[in-house]
ZAMARGU-4260 file (C-alpha; in steps of 0.2 Angstrom, whole numbers, plus 5000, padded with zeros to 4 digits):
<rodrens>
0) 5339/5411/5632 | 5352/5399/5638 | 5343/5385/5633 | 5352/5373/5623 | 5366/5359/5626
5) 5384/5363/5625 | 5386/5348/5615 | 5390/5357/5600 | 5403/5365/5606 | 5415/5350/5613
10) 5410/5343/5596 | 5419/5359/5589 | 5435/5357/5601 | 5437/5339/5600 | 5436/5339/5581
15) 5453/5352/5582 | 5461/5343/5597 | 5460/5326/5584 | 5470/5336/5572 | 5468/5344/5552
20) 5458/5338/5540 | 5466/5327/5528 | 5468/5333/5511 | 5466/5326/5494 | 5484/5312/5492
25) 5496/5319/5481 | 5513/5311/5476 | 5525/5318/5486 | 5538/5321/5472 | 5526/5328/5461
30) 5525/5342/5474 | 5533/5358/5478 | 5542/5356/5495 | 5537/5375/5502 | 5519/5372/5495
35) 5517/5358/5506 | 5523/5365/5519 | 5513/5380/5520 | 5497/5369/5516 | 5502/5358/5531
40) 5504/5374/5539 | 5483/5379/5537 | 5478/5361/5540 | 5483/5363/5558 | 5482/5382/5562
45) 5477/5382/5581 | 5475/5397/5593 | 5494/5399/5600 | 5486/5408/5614 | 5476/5394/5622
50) 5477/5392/5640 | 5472/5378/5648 | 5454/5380/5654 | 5440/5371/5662 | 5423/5376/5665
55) 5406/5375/5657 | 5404/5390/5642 | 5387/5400/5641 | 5374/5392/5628 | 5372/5407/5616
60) 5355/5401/5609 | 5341/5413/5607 | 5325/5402/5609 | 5313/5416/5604 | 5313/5432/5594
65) 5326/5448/5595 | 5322/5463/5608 | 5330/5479/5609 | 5336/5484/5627 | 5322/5491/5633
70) 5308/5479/5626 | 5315/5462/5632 | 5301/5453/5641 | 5316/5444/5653 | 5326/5459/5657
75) 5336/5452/5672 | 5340/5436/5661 | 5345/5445/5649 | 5358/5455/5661 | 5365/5439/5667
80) 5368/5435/5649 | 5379/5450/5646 | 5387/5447/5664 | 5390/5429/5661 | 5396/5434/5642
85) 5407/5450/5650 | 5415/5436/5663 | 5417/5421/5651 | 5424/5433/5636 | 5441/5440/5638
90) 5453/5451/5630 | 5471/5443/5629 | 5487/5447/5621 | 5487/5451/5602 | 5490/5436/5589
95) 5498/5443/5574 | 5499/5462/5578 | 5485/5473/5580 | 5471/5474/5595 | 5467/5460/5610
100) 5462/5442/5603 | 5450/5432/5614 | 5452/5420/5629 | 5443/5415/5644 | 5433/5400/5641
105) 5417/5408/5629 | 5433/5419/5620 | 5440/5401/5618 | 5423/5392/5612 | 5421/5404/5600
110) 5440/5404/5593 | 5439/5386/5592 | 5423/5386/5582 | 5429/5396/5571 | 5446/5387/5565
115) 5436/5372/5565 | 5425/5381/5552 | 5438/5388/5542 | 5447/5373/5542 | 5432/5365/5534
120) 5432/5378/5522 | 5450/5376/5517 | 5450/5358/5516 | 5444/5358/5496 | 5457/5373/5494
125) 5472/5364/5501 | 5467/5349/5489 | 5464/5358/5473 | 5479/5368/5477 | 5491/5353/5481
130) 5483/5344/5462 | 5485/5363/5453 | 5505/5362/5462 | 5508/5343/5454 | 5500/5347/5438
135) 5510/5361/5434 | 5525/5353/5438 | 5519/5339/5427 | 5517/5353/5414 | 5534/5361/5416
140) 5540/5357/5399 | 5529/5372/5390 | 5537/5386/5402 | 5552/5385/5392 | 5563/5388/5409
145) 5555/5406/5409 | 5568/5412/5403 | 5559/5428/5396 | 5543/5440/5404 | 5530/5433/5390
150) 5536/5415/5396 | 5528/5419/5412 | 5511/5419/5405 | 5512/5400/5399 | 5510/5398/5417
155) 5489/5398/5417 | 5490/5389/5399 | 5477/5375/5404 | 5485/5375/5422 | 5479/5380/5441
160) 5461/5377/5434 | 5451/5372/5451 | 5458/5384/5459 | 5455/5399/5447 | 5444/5391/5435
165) 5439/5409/5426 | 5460/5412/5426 | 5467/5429/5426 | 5455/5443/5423 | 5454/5446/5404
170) 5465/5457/5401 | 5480/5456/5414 | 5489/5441/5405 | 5488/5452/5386 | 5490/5469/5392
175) 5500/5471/5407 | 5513/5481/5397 | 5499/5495/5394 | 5501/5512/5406 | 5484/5510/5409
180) 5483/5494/5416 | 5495/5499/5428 | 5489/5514/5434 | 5469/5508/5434 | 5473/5495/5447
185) 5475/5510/5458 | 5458/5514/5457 | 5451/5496/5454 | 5459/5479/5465 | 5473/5490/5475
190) 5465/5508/5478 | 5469/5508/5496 | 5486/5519/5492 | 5487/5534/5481 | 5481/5551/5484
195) 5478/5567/5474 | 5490/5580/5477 | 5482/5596/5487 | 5491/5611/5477 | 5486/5623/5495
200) 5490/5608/5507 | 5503/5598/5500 | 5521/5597/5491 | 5530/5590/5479 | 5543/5573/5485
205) 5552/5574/5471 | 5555/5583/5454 | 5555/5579/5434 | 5563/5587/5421 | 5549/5601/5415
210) 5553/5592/5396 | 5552/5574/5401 | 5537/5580/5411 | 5527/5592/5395 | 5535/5575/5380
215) 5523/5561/5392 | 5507/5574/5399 | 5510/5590/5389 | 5511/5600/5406 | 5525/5603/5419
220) 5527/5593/5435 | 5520/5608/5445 | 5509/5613/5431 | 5500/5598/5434 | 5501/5600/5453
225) 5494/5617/5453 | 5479/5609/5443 | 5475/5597/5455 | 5479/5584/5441 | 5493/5576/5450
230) 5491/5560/5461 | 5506/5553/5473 | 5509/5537/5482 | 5522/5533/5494 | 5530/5516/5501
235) 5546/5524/5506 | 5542/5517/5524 | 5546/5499/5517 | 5564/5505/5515 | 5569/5500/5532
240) 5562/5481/5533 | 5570/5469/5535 | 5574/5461/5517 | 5572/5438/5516 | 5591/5433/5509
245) 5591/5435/5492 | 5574/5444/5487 | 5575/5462/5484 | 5564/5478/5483 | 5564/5495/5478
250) 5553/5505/5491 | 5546/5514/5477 | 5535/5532/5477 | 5525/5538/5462 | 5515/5550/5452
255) 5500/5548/5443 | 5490/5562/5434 | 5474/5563/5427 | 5478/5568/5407 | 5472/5586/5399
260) 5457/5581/5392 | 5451/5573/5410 | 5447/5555/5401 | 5462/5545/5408 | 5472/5540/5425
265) 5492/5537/5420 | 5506/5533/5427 | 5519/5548/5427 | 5535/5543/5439 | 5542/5530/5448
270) 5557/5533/5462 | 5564/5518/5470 | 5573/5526/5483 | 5586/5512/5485 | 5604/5512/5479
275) 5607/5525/5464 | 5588/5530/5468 | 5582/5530/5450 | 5569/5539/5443 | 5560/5531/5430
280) 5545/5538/5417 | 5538/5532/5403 | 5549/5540/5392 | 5561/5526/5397 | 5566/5512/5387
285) 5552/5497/5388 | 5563/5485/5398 | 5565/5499/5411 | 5550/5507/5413 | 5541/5489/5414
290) 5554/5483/5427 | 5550/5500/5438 | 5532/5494/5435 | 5535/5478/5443 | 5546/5486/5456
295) 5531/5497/5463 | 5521/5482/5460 | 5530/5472/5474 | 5528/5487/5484 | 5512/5488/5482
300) 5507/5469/5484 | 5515/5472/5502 | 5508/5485/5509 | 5490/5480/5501 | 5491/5462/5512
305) 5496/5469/5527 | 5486/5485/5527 | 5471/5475/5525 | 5473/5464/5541 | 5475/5480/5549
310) 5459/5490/5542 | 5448/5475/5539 | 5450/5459/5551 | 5456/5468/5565 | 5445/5483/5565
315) 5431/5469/5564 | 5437/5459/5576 | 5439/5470/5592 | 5423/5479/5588 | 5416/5462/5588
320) 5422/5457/5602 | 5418/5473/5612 | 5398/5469/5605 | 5400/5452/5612 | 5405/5458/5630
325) 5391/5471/5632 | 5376/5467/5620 | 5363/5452/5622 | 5363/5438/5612 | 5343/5442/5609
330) 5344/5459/5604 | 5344/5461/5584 | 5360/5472/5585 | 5371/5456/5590 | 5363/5444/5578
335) 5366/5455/5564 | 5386/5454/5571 | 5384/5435/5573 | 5377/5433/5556 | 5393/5444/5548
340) 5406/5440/5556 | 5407/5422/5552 | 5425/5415/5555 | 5432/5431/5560 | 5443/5426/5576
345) 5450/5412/5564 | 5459/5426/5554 | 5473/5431/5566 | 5480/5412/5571 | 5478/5411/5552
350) 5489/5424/5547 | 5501/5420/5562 | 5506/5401/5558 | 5504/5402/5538 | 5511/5418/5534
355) 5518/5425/5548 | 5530/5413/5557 | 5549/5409/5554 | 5549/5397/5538 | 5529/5400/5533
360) 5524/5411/5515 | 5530/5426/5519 | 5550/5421/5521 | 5545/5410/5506 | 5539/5421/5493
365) 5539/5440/5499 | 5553/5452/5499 | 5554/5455/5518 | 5553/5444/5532 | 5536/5438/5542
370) 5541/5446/5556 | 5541/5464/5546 | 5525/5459/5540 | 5519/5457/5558 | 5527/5472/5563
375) 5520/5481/5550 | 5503/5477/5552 | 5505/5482/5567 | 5510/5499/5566 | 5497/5502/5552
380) 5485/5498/5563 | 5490/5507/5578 | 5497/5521/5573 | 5496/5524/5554 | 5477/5525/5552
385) 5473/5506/5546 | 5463/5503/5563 | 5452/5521/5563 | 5434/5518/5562 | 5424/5534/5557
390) 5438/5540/5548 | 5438/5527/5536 | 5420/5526/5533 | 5418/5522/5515 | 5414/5539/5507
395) 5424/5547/5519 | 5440/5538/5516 | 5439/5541/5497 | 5436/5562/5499 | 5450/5565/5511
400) 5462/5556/5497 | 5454/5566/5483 | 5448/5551/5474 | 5430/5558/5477 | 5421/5574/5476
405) 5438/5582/5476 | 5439/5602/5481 | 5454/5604/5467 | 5455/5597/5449 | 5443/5586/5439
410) 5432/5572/5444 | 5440/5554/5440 | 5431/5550/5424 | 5433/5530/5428 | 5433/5524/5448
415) 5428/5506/5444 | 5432/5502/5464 | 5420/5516/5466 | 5409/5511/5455 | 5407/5495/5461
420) 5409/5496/5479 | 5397/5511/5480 | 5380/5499/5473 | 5384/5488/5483 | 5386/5498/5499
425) 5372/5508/5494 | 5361/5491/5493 | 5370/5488/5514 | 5365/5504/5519 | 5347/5502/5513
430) 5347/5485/5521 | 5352/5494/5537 | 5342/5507/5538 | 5327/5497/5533 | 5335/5486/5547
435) 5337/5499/5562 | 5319/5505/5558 | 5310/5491/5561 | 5318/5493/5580 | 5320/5510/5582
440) 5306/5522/5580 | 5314/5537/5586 | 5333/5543/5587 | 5330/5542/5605 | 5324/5527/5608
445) 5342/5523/5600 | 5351/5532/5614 | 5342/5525/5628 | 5347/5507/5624 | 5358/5505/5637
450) 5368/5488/5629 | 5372/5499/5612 | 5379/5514/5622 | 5387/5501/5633 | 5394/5492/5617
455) 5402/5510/5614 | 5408/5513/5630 | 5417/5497/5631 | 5426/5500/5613 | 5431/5516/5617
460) 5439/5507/5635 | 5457/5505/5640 | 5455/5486/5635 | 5449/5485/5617 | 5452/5504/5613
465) 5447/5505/5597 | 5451/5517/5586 | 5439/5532/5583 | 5424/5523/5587 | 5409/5532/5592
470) 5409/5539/5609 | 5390/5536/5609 | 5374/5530/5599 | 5364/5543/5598 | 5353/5540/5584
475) 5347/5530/5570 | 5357/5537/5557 | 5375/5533/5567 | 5369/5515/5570 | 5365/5513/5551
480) 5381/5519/5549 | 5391/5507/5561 | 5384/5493/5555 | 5387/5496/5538 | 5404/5500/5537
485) 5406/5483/5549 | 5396/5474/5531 | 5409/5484/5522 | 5423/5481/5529 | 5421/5463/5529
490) 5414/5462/5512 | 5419/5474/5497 | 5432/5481/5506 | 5440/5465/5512 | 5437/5455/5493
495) 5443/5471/5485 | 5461/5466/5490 | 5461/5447/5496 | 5449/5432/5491 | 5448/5425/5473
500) 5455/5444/5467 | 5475/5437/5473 | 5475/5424/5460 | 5465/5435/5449 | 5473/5450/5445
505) 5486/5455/5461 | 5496/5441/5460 | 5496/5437/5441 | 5513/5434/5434 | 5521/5440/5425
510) 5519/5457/5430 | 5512/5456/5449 | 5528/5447/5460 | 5530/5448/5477 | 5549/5449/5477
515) 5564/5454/5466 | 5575/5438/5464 | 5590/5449/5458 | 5599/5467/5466 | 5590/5482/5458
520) 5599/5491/5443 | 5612/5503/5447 | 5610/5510/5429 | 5594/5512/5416 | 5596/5498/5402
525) 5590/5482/5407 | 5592/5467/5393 | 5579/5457/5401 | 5567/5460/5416 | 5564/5440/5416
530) 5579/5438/5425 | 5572/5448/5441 | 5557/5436/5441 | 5555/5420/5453 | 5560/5405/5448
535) 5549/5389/5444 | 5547/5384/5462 | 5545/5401/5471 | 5531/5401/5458 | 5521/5387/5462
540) 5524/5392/5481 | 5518/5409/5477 | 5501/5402/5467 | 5498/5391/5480 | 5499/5402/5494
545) 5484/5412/5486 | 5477/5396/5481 | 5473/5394/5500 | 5465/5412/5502 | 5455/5408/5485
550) 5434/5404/5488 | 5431/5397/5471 | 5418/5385/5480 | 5407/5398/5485 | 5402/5403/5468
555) 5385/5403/5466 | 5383/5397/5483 | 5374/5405/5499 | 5391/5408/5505 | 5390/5424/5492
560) 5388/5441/5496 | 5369/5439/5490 | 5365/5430/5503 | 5373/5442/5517 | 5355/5441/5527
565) 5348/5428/5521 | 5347/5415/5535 | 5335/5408/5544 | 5344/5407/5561 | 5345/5427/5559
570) 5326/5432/5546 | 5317/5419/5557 | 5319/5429/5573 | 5316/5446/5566 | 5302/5455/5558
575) 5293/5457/5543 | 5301/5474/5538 | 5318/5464/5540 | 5314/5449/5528 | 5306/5462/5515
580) 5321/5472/5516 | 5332/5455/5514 | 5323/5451/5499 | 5326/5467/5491 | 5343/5467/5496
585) 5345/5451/5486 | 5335/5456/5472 | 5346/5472/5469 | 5363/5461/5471 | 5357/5449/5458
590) 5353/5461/5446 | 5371/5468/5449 | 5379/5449/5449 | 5371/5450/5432 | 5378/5466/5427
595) 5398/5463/5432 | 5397/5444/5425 | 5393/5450/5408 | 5404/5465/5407 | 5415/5463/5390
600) 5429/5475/5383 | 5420/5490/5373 | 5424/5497/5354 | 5441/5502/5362 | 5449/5487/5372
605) 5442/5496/5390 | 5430/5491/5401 | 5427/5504/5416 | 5439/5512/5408 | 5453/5499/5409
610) 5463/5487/5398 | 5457/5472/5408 | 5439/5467/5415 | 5437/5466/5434 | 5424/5455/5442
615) 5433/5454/5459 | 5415/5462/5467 | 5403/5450/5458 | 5388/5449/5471 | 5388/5429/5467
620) 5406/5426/5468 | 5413/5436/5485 | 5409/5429/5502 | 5399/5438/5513 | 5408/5437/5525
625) 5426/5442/5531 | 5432/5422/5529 | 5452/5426/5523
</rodrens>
């Protein structure tokens, strides 16, 4: 079991102790100053928690095939394993907010292998984005100064092409003045937020004039709420950051409302809670109801980032960790952990040095500071709901929001994040159960493994307390169901919000900033919304920030989500059931690969319903794997 040389492993520390990988030259003058320094910034991200350690780390190798508990043909090996592991493999303090991040010397051999891999991974990125950064500098001259919103759209004219060689989702650049456009991303690359209204349960926030309210939905505010037709989302709670010098923000709540007919999601009102706390509908002029859309935008754009380091990476990571300290690397169980979460203790030092620290992206580009953002991630995690586990089970999640199977008002008619999501779990979840049958022939044979209730135990513990774990695995079904929202969350929950969809569609200028960059209007009756838009260089520090979270180099690749299983290191050492049920996951992906690449708008300008086409869960384009 612990047959193989550590060589490997100083390969992978020494490699980071020589320093970055070096990038693709680029003229300094021909560069943005705050892009280069956030790409110097991820070419030498390194664990800030690193004591100084000596000792010999465990060999993880598993020389033959994978065993449950109870059929491993070296038990007490096997237990010196998990001892050596549970000794080696420690919890320390927290990088970046959220749960304990590794140390002791296997936490550290593992951290270190894992910036070392994402280094590698980030060393095309950094140099596509640093020639992106010079060419559009080069190209300057056709941006007019930006001097008005449709200028801002000149921006992807022939530019940022290897690191978003698609562009913009078709769509975003043309349409992004349409309500629908606006109010479909709820339910498409941001759905993480908004909520149907519980008429028996809940309460309005705030009121509309019954006239405004009948002229935009032909109903009443509380009409629509008694109807279960009325939605709500709320980032109030950013009210009280702490706001970067000169960059402003609303902190913006909203309704939504499914129209009479039930066919369409639309955008109702916008509050912005900050100085005259202005109200805004589309009965507004079109200068103030597209800046109120921009003003929730950056809103949203926040709380999407963050929120999603708390409910995906770190929910991964400490249930990961607790797997680590308690399971053997032979049984099946682990592998499957080992196989998924590729990279993940890279994330935290990741977001702490590039985004999090005085002077890195978010003091450049956002509307509150790094440490706000920390802070904020923090308490999402902890305390807001971000970290549960059962709780946010895919289905589960989506119910107790009313976004699915609602108990009031009609069915959604479009859910594209839904839509996709839900094939592509389904296709998980068959892989799993497939998976956990192979091992498990009976729901007790489950509960008798002593390493998955002792993995249960141990995250449910004073040290990686994690939140709403299962207290126990007691059968097939819950384990199917573990493992599958771990795939999920470090898959199409994860590239829902982050990856390739930043440059895609959430970050698309004009209509997606991630800061104001003049004080919100005291009065309805804005000339022109250009002039609350960044400037040139917080631009190209903006695209290349998401530049550096981009994976356009997976496309295609077995770095995609079709190829989640399908490894050798992992298939080789399983069964037959397991590689059958690999090779039907892959089939069904590839069929659905086939499906979102060819999707087009229909006789009416819509595709799942939307004024844009989205692609951001394309089977053959997301990783598999939780990678940024």
């Amino acid at each position: 079991m612990f047959g193989r040389s550590i060589s490997a492993y100083i390969c992978y520390a020494a490699l980071v102790r020589l320093g970055h990988v070096s990038a693709v030259a680029v003229p300094r003058q021909d560069q943005d100053a705050d892009a280069a320094s956030v790409i110097s910034k991820a070419q030498n991200i390194v664990n800030p928690l690193s004591p100084n350690q000596s000792g010999t780390p465990p060999d993880l190798t598993v020389l033959g095939n994978y065993y449950i508990t109870q059929k491993s043909p070296t038990p007490l090996l096997r237990a010196t394993g998990i001892l050596t592991k549970a000794l080696t493999f420690l919890y320390g303090p927290s990088i970046a907010g959220g749960p304990a991040y590794p140390t002791g010397i296997l936490g550290l051999v593992k951290v270190t292998a894992d910036l070392l891999a994402i280094q590698l991974d980030l060393t095309p990125e950094t140099a596509q984005a640093l020639v992106d950064n010079t060419d559009a500098i080069l190209g300057i001259a056709k941006y007019d100064g930006l001097q008005t919103v449709e200028d801002y759209t000149k921006l992807y004219d022939g530019e940022w092409m290897n690191t978003l060689p698609k562009g913009p989702d078709l769509g975003v650049l043309t349409n992004y003045t349409d309500d629908l456009l606006f109010s479909m991303e709820r339910l498409s690359n941001s759905p993480y937020q908004v909520r149907r209204l519980n008429p028996n349960s809940d309460s309005l926030n705030f009121q509309i004039d019954d006239t405004i309210a009948k002229n935009i939905t032909g109903s009443t505010l509380q009409q629509l709420f008694s109807a279960g037709r009325l939605f709500y989302s709320d980032y109030r709670d950013q009210g009280s950051l702490t706001p970067n010098l000169l960059r402003y923000s609303a902190a913006c709540d909203a309704y939504f409302y499914v129209d009479i007919n039930g066919d369409k999601f639309l955008p109702l009102a916008i509050r912005t809670n900050v100085g005259s706390n202005l109200i805004y509908t589309p009965a507004d002029t079109a200068n103030d109801w597209l800046l109120a859309k921009m003003m929730y935008n950056v809103n949203d754009f926040w709380f999407a980032q963050w929120n999603h380091l708390a409910s995906t990476h770190e929910v991964v990571q400490i249930v990961y960790s607790a797997a680590i300290r308690t399971i053997s690397e032979e049984h099946p169980v682990q592998a499957l952990l080992n196989r998924l979460m590729s990279e993940v203790f890279a994330i935290q030092p990741l977001a702490q040095t590039v985004l999090f620290d005085p002077g890195a992206a978010v003091d450049l580009v956002f509307s509150y500071s790094g440490t706000s953002a920390q802070a904020y991630t923090d308490k999402k995690y902890k305390n807001d709901g971000s970290g549960r586990f059962q709780a946010n089970y895919f289905k589960t999640e989506l119910q107790n929001r009313g976004l699915l199977n609602p108990a009031t008002g009609p069915t959604l008619k479009h859910f594209p994040f839904y839509e996709d999501a839900s094939t592509i779990h389904d296709a998980i979840s068959t892989f799993m159960t497939a998976f956990v049958g192979s091992y498990y022939s009976s729901d007790s044979v489950v509960a008798i493994d002593g390493e998955l209730q002792a993995w249960a135990k141990e995250c449910n513990g004073v040290l990686a307390a994690c939140k709403d774990f299962p207290a126990a695995i007691s059968s097939k079904a819950a384990l199917v169901d573990i493992l599958t929202h771990i795939a999920h969350l470090a898959s199409t929950s994860h590239h829902t919000i982050n990856t390739n969809e930043l440059l895609s569609i959430s970050s698309t200028l004009p209509f997606h900033p991630p800061a104001l960059y003049k004080p919100l209007p005291s009065a309805k009756g804005v000339n022109n919304v250009a002039e609350y838009l960044p400037p040139f260089t917080q631009v190209l520090t903006q695209f290349t920030i998401g530049a550096l979270f981009a994976r356009p180099d997976f496309v295609g690749t077995n770095r995609s989500l079709i190829h989640m299983f399908d490894v050798q290191t992992f298939l080789s050492k399983t069964n037959d059931q397991t590689r059958a049920a690999n090779g039907v996951f892959m089939s069904a992906m590839k069929s659905f690969s086939s499906q979102v690449s060819s999707r087009r708008f229909d006789g009416e300008g819509l595709s799942q319903g939307m004024p844009f086409v989205w692609q951001a869960l394309n089977p053959n384009v997301m990783p598999f794997s939780i990678t940024t």
